[in-house]
VOPAGU-2260 file (C-alpha; in pm, 1 decimal, decimal comma):
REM VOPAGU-2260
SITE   aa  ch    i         X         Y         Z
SITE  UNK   A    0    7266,0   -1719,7    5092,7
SITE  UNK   A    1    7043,5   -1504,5    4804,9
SITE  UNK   A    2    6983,6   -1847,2    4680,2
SITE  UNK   A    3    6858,8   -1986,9    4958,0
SITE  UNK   A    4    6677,5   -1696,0    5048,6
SITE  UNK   A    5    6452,1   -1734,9    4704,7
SITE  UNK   A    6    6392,6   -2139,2    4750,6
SITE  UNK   A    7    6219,4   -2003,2    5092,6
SITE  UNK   A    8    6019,4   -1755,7    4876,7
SITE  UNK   A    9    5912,9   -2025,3    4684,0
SITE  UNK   A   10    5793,6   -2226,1    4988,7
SITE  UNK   A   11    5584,0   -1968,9    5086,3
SITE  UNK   A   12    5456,7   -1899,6    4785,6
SITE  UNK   A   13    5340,3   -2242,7    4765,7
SITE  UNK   A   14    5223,6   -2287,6    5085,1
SITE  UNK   A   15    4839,9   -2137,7    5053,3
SITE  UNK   A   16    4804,9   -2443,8    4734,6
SITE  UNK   A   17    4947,4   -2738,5    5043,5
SITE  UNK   A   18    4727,8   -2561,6    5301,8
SITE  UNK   A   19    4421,2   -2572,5    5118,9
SITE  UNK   A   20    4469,5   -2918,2    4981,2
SITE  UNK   A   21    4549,6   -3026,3    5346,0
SITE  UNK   A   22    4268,1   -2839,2    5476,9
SITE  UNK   A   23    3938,6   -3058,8    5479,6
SITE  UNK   A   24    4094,5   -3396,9    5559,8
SITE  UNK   A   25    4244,5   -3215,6    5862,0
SITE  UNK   A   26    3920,6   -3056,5    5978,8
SITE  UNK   A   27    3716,5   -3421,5    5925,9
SITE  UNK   A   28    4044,5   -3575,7    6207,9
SITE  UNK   A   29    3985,6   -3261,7    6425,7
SITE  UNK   A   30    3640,9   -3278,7    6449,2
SITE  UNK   A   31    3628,1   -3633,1    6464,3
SITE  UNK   A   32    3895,7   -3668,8    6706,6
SITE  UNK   A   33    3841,3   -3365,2    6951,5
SITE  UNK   A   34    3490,4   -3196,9    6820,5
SITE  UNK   A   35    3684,9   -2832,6    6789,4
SITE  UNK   A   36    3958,4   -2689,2    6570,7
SITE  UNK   A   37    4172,3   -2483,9    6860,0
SITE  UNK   A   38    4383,4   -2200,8    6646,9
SITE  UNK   A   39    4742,1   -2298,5    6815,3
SITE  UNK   A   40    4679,7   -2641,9    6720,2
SITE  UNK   A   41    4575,1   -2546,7    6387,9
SITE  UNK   A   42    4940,0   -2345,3    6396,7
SITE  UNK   A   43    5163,2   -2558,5    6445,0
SITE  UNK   A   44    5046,6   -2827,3    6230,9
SITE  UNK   A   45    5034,4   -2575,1    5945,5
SITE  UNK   A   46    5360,5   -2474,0    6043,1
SITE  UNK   A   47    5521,5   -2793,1    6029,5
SITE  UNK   A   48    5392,1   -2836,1    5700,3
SITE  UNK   A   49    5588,5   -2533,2    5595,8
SITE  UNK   A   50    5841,4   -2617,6    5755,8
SITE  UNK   A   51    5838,9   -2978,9    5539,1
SITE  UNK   A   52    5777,8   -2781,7    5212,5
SITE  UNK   A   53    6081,9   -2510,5    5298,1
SITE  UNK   A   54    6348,6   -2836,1    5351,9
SITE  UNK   A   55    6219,0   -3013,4    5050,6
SITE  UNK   A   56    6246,2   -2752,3    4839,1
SITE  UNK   A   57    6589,3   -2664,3    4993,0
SITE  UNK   A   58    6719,9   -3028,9    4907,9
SITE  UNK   A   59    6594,8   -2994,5    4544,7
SITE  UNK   A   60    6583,1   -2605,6    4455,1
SITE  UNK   A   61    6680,4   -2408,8    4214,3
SITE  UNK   A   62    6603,3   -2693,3    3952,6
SITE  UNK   A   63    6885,1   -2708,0    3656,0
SITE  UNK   A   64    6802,0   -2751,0    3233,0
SITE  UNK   A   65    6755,0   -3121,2    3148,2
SITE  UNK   A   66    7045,3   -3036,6    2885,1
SITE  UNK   A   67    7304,0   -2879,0    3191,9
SITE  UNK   A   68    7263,0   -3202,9    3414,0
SITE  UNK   A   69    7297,3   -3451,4    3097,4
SITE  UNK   A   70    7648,6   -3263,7    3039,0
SITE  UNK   A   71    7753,5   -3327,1    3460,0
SITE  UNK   A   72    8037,9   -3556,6    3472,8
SITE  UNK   A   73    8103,3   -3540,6    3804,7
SITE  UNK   A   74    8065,1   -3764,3    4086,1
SITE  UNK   A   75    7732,4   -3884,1    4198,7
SITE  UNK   A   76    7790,8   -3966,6    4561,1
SITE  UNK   A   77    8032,5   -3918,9    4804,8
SITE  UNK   A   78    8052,0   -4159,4    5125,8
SITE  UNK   A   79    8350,9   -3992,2    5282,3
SITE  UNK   A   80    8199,0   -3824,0    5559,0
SITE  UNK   A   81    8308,9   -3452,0    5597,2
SITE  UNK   A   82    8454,9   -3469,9    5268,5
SITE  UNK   A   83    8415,6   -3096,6    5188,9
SITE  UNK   A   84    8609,4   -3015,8    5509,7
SITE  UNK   A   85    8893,7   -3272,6    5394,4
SITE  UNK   A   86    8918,3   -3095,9    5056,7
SITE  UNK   A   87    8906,8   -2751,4    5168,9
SITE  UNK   A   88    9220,3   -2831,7    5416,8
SITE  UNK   A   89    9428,5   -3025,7    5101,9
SITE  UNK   A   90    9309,6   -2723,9    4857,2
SITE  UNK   A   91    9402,8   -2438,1    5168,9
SITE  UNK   A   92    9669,0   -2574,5    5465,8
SITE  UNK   A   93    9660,7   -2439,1    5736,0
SITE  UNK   A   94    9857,1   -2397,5    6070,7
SITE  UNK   A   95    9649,8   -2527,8    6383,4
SITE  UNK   A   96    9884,2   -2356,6    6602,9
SITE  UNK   A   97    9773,0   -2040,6    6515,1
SITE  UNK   A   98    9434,2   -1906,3    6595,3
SITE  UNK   A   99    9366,2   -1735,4    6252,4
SITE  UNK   A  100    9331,7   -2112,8    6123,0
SITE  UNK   A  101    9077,5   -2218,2    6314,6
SITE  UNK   A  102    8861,4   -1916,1    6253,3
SITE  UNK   A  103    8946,1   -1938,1    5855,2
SITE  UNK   A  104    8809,0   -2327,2    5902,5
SITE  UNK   A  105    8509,4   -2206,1    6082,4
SITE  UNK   A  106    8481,0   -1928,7    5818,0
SITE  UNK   A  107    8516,5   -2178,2    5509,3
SITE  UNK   A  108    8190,0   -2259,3    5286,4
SITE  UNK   A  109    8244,1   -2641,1    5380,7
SITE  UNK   A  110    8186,1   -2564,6    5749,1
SITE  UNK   A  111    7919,7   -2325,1    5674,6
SITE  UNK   A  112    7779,4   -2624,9    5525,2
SITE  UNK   A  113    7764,8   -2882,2    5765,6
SITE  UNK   A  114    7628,5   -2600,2    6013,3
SITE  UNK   A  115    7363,6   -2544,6    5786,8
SITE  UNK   A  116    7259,9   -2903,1    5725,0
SITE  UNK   A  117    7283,2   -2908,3    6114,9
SITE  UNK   A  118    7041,3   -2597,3    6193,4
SITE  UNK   A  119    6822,0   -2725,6    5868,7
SITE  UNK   A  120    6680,5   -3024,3    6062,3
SITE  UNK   A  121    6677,5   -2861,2    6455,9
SITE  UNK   A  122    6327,8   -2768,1    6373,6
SITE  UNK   A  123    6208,6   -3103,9    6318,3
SITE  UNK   A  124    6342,7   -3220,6    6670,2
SITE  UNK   A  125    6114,5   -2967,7    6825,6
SITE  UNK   A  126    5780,2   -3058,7    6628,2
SITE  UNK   A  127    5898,8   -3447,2    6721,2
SITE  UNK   A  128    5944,4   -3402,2    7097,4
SITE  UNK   A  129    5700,9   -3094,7    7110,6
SITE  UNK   A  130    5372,4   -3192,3    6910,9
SITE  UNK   A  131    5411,2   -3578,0    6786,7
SITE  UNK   A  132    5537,4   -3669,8    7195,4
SITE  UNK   A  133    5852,1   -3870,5    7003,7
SITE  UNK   A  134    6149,7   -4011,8    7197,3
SITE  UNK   A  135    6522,3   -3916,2    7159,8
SITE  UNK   A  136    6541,3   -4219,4    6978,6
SITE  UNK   A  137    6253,2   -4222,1    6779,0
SITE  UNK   A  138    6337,9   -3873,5    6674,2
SITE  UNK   A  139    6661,2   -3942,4    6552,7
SITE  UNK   A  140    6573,7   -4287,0    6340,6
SITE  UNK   A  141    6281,1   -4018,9    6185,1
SITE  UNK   A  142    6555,7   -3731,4    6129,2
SITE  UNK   A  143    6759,0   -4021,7    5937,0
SITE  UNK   A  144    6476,3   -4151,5    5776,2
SITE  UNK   A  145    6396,5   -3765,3    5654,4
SITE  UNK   A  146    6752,3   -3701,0    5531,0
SITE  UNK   A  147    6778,6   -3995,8    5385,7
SITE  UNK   A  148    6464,1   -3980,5    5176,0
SITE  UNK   A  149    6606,8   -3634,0    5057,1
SITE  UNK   A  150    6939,9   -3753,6    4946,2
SITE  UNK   A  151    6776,4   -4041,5    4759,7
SITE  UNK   A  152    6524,8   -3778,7    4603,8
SITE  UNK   A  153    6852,7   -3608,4    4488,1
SITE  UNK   A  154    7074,5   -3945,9    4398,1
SITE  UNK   A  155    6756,5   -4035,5    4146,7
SITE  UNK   A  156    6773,0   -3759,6    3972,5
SITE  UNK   A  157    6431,3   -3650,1    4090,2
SITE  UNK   A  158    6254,0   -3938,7    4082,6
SITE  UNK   A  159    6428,9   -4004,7    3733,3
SITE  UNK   A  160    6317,7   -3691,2    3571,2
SITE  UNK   A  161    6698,5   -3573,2    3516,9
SITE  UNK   A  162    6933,5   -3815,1    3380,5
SITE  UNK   A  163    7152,0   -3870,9    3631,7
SITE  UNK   A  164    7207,3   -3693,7    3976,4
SITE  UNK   A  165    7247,0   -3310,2    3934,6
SITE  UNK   A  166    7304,4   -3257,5    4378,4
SITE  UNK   A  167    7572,1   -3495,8    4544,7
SITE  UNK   A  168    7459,9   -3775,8    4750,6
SITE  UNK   A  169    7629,3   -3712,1    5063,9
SITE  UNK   A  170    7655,7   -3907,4    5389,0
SITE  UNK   A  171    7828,0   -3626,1    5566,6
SITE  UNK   A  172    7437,0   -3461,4    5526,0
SITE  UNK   A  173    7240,4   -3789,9    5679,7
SITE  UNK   A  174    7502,3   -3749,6    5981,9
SITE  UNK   A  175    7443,2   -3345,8    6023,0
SITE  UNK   A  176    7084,9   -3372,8    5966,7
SITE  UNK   A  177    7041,7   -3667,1    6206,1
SITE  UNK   A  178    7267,4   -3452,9    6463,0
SITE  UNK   A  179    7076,5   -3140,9    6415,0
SITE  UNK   A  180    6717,8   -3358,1    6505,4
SITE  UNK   A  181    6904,9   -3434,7    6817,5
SITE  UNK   A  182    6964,3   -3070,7    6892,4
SITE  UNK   A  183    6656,3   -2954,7    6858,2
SITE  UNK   A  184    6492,5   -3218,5    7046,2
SITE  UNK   A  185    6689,8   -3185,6    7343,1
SITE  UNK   A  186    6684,2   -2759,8    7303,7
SITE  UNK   A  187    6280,6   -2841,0    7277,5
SITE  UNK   A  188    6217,8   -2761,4    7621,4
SITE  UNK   A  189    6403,0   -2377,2    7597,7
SITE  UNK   A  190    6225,3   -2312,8    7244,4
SITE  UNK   A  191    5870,7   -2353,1    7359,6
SITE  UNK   A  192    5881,4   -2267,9    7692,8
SITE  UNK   A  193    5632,2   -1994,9    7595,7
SITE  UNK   A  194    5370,7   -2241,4    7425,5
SITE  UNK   A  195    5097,0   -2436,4    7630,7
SITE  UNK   A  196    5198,8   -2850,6    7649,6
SITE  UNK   A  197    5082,8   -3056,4    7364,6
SITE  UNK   A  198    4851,3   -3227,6    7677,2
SITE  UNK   A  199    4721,7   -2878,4    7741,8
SITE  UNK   A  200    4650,2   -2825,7    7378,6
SITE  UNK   A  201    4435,0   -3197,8    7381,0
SITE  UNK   A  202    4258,3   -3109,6    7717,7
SITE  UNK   A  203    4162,8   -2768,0    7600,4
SITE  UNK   A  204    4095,1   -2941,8    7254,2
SITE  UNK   A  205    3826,6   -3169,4    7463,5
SITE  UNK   A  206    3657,0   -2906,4    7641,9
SITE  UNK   A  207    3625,0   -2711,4    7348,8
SITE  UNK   A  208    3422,4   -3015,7    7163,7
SITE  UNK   A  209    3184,1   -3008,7    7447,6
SITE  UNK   A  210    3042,9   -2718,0    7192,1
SITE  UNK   A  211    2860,1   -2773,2    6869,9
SITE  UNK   A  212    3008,9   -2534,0    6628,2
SITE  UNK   A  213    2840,5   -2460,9    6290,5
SITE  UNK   A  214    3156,9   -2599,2    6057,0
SITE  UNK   A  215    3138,3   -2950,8    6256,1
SITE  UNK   A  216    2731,5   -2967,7    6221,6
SITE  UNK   A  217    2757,5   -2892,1    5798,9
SITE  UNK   A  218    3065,5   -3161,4    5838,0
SITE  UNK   A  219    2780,7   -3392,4    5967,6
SITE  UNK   A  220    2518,5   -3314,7    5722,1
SITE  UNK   A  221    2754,7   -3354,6    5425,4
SITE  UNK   A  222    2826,3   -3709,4    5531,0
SITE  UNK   A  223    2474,9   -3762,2    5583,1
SITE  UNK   A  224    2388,6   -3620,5    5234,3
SITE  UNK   A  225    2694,5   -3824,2    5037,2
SITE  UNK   A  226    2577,5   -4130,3    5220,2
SITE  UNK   A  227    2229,8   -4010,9    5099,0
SITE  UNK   A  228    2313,5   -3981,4    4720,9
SITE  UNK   A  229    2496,3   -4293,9    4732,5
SITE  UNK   A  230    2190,3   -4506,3    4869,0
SITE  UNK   A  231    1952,7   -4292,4    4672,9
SITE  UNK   A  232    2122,4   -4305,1    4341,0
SITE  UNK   A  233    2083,5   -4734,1    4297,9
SITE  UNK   A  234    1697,9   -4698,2    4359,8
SITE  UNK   A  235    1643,3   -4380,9    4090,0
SITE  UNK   A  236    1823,8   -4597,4    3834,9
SITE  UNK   A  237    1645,4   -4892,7    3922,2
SITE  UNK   A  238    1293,1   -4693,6    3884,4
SITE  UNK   A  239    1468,5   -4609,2    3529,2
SITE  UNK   A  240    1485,3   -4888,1    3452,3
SITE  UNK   A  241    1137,5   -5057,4    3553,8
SITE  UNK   A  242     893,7   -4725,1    3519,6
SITE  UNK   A  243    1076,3   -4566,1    3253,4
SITE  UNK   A  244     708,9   -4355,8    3218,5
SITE  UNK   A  245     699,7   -4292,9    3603,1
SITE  UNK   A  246    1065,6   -4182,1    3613,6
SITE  UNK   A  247     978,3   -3904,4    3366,3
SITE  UNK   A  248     764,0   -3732,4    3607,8
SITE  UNK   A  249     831,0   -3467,9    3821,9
SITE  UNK   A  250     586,7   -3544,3    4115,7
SITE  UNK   A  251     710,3   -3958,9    4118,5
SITE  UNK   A  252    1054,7   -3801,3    4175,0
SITE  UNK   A  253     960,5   -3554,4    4422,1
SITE  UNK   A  254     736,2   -3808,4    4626,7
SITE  UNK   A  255    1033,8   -4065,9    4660,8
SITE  UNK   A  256    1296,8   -3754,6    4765,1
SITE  UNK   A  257    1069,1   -3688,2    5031,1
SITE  UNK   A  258    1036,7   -4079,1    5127,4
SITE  UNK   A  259    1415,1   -4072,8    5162,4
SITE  UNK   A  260    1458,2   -3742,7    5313,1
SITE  UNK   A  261    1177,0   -3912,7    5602,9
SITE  UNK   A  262    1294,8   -4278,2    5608,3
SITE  UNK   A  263    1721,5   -4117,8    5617,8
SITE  UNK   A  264    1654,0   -3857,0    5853,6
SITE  UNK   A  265    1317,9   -3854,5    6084,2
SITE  UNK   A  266    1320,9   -4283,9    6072,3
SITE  UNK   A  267    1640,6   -4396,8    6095,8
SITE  UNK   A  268    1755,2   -4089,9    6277,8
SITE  UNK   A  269    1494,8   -4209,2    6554,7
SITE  UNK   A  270    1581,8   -4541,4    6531,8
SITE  UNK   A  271    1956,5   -4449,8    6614,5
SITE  UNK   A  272    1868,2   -4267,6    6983,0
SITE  UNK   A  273    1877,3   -3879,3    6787,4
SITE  UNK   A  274    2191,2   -3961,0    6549,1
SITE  UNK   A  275    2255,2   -4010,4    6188,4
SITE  UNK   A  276    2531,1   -4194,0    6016,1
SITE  UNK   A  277    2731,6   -3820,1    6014,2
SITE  UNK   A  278    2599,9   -3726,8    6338,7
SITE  UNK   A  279    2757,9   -4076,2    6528,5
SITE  UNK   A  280    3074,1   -3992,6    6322,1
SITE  UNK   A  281    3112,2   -3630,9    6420,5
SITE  UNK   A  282    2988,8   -3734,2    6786,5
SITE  UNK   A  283    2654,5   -3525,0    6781,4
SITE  UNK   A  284    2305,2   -3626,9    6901,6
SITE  UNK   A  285    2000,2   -3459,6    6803,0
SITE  UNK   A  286    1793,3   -3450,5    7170,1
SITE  UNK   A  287    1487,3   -3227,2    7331,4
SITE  UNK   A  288    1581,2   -2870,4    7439,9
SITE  UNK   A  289    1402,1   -2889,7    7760,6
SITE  UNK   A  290    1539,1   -3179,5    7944,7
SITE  UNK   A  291    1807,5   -3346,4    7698,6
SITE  UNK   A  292    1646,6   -3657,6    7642,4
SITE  UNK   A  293    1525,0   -3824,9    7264,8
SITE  UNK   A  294    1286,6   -3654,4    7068,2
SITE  UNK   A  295     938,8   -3718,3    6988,1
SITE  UNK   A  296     850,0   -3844,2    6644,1
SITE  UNK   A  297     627,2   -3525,9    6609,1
SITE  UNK   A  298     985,7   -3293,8    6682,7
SITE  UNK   A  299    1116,3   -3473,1    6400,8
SITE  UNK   A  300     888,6   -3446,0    6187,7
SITE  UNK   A  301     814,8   -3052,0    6265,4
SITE  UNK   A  302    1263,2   -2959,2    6235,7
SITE  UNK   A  303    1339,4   -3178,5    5909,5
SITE  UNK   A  304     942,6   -3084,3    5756,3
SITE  UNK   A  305    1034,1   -2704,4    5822,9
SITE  UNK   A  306    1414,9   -2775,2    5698,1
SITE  UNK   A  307    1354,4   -2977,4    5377,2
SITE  UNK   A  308     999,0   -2820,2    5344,2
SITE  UNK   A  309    1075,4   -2453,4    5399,7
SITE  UNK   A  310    1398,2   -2336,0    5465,3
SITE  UNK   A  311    1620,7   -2483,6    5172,9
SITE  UNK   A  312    1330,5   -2479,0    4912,1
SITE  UNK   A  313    1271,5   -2090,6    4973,6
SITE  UNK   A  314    1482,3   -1945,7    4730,1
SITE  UNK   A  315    1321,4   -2156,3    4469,5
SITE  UNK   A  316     959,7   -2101,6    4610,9
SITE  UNK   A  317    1046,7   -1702,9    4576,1
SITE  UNK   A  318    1079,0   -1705,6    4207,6
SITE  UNK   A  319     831,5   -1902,0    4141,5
SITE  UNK   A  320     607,7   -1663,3    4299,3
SITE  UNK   A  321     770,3   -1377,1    4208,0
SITE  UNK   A  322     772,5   -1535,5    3791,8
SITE  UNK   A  323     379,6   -1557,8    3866,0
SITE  UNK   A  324     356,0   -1261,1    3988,4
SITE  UNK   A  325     542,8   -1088,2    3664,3
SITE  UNK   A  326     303,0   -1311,2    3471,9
SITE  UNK   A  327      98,3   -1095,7    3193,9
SITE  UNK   A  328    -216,5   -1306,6    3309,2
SITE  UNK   A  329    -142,9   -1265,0    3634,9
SITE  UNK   A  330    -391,9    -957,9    3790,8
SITE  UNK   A  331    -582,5    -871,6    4028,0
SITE  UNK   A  332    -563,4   -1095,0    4368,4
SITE  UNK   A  333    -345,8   -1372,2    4183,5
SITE  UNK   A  334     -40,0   -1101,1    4117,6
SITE  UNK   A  335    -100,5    -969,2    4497,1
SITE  UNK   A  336     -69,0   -1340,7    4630,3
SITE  UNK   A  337     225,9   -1391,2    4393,8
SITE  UNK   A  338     408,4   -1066,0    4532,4
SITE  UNK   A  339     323,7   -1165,7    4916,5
SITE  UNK   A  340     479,7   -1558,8    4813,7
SITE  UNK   A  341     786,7   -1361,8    4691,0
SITE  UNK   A  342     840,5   -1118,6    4975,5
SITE  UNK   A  343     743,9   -1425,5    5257,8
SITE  UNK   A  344     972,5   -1645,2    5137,6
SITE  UNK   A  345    1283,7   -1401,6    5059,0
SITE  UNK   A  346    1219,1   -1340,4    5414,2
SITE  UNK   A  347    1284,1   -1683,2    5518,6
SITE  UNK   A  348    1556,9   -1680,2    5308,1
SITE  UNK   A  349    1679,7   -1396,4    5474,1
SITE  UNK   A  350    1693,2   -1548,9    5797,8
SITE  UNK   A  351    1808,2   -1830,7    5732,3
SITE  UNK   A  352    2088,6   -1651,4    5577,8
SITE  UNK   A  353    2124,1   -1404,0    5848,7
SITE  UNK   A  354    2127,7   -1685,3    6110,7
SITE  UNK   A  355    2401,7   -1925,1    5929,1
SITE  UNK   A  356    2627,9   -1559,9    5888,1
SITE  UNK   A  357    2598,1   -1526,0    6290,5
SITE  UNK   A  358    2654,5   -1950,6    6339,6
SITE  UNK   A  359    2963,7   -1882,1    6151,3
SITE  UNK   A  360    3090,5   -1574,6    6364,3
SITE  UNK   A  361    3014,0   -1778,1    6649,1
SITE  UNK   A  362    2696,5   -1709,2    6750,8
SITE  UNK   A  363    2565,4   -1981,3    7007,2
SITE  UNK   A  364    2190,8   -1927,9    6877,6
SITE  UNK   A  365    2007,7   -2209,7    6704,8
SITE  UNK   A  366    1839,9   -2172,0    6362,3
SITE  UNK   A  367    1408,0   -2104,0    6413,3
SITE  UNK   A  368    1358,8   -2417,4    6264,6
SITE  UNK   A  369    1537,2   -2612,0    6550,7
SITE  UNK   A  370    1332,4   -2386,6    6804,5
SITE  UNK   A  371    1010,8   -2414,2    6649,6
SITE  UNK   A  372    1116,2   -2808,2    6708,9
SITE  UNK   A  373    1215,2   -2811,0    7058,0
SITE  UNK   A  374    1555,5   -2980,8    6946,2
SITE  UNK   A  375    1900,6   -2932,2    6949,0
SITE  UNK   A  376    2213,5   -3097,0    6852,1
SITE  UNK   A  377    2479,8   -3128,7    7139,1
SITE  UNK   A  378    2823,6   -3331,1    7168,0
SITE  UNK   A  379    2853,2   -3667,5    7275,3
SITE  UNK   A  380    3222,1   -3656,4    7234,5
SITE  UNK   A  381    3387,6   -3805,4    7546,1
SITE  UNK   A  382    3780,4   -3688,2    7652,6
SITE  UNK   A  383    3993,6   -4018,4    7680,1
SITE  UNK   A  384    4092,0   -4096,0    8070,8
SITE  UNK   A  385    4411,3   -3956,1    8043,8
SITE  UNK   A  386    4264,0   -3542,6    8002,7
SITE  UNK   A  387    4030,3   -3588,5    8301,1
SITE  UNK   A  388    4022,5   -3196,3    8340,6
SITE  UNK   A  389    3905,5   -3174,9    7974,6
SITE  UNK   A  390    3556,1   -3249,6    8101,8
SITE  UNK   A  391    3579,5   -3028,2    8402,0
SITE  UNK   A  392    3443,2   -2633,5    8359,2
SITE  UNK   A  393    3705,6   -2380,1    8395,1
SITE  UNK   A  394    3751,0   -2255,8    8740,5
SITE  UNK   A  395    3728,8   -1891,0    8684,2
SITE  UNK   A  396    3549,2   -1676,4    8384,9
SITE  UNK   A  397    3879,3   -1498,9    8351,7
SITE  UNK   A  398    4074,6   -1892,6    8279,7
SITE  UNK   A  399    3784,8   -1921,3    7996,3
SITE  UNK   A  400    3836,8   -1582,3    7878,5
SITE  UNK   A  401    4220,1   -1672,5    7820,6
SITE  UNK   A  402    4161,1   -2044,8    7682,1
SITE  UNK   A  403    3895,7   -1884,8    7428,4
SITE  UNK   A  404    4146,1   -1634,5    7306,8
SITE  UNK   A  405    4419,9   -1822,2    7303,1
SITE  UNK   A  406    4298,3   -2129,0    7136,2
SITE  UNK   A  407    3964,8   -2031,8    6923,9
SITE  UNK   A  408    3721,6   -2268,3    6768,1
């Protein structure tokens, strides 16, 4: 049991490194799929990742010497099923008409076995008929499939880094661990009695996308900005290439960033009804704040201007004026003006910062930039016809107040 015990350490351990490598493809589906990243959700799909981890690593923990496994002579498979139990009766008779011998059976290491191999997969029926809506059926060929894959893992020698099998290849285990699916899919409905339906989880999941949360708009903008590098980067080598003299200078380079940044995201933005590549993958929609409709070409041109202009630049602007302000020529009205520049534009740094920091906490305010506009982005993510409700408002404040702090963005 110690042993087991430290192989479920060792998942745990591990389990930050698989979370974090799981991480941003998950929150792309989420936010693609439902707009919102509820916390239960979020859960029990981390959960059954650990859960994955903790029954691989049982099936091939504690890892032996290279050396210890070349020197095994033993067999390599057995395909007797409940072969232990057979061999514990020749190596320890017993009398069935007494009591004590079923209780030493029950009490034996090969039954302890089998149970565990049982209880080992019971999880895995739950997340099946719980989360992934699997049938009986369906759960059982994937329980197979599962313990199957493990013995194999073990029968290669993992994956042929030992020299031969160092854990027996059992068939006794792809019959316990197929059973024990079966168990805990049909005990599903007892274990998570307490836990909203996996329907509730999608219709709350819906409503909750009817929101535009910060993490799903930077989501958009970094697809917008790869897809930008990737059409931008051809025409900078081509200018390279053909104005090797104009590529050299700073204001050619600066003139056709801004081209981009106008023709990417005021023109073609326009020219998609308020949406960007990233924005029509993320379902979002850039629109007026007044009455919801498309902006104006002068709304774009005021947000992204003030954005790409302003905002980002700010930091940079600030030591600029702040380097000619610290400038030994630099006197008089010239180092005042430099001093203002600095302070004015840490300021808009500053809020800008401040702003993002409350986005993040979940502040529903929009940056100035977006006011100063008249624009906002909102959700044009639709809920399928089967979560109806999921478009619906709650009926009471207090049913909001639960949903929100059960199932957080």
């Amino acid at each position: 049991m110690a042993q087991y015990i430290e192989v479920i350490k060792t998942a745990f351990l591990l389990f930050p490194l698989a979370a974090l490598a799981v991480t941003l493809p998950y929150m792309v589906v989420e936010y693609k799929k439902f707009g919102a990243i509820p916390a239960l959700r979020t859960a029990v799909v981390y959960s059954f990742i650990l859960y994955l981890m903790t029954v691989y690593f049982l099936a091939i923990l504690p890892l032996p010497s290279v050396e210890s496994v070349a020197a095994m002579t033993g067999p390599r498979y057995s395909l007797v099923p409940a072969a232990s139990v057979f061999e514990f009766l020749q190596k320890h008779p017993q009398d069935f008409s007494q009591l004590s011998a079923y209780w030493n059976l029950l009490c034996s290491s090969a039954v302890r076995e089998l149970f565990f191999n049982v209880c080992m997969f019971v999880p895995l029926g739950v997340y099946l008929r719980y989360y992934f809506k699997r049938r009986w059926w369906q759960a059982l060929c994937l329980g197979f499939a599962l313990s199957m894959f493990l013995e194999l893992t073990q029968l290669s020698g993992l994956y042929g880094i030992y020299p031969r099998p160092y854990r027996l290849f059992d068939t006794s285990d792809l019959i316990n661990n197929s059973l024990g699916t079966l168990v805990g899919f049909w005990l599903t409905p007892a274990l998570v009695f307490f836990l909203p339906s996996r329907e509730r989880l999608d219709a709350i999941a819906y409503r909750k996308g009817r929101r535009v949360p910060f993490l799903r708009r930077l989501f958009a903008l970094c697809a917008d900005w790869l897809l930008f590098a990737v059409l931008a980067l051809p025409a900078c080598a081509v200018m390279r290439l053909v104005l090797p003299g104009l590529a050299q200078s700073e204001w050619a380079f600066t003139t056709l960033r801004w081209l981009y940044i106008a023709v990417y995201f005021i023109l073609l933005q326009k020219a998609m009804g308020g949406r960007t590549p990233g924005k029509r993958f993320f379902h979002l929609r850039l629109v007026r704040r007044q009455d919801g409709r498309w902006p104006r070409l002068w709304q774009y041109l005021v947000r992204y201007g003030l954005l790409y202009g302003l905002v980002l630049p700010a930091p940079g602007y600030a030591l600029r004026c702040l380097n000619a302000a610290l400038d030994s020529r630099a006197s008089g009205v010239p180092g005042l003006a430099g001093i203002a520049g600095a302070v004015l534009f840490a300021g808009v740094t500053c809020v800008f910062a401040a702003e993002t920091i409350l986005k993040m906490l979940g502040g529903r305010g929009d940056y100035l930039y977006a006011r100063a506009s008249g624009t906002e982005n909102i959700s044009t993510l639709a809920a399928p016809d089967a979560f109806p409700d999921a478009d619906l408002a709650p009926q009471s404040p207090s049913e909001e107040e639960d949903e929100e702090s059960l199932l957080a963005d």
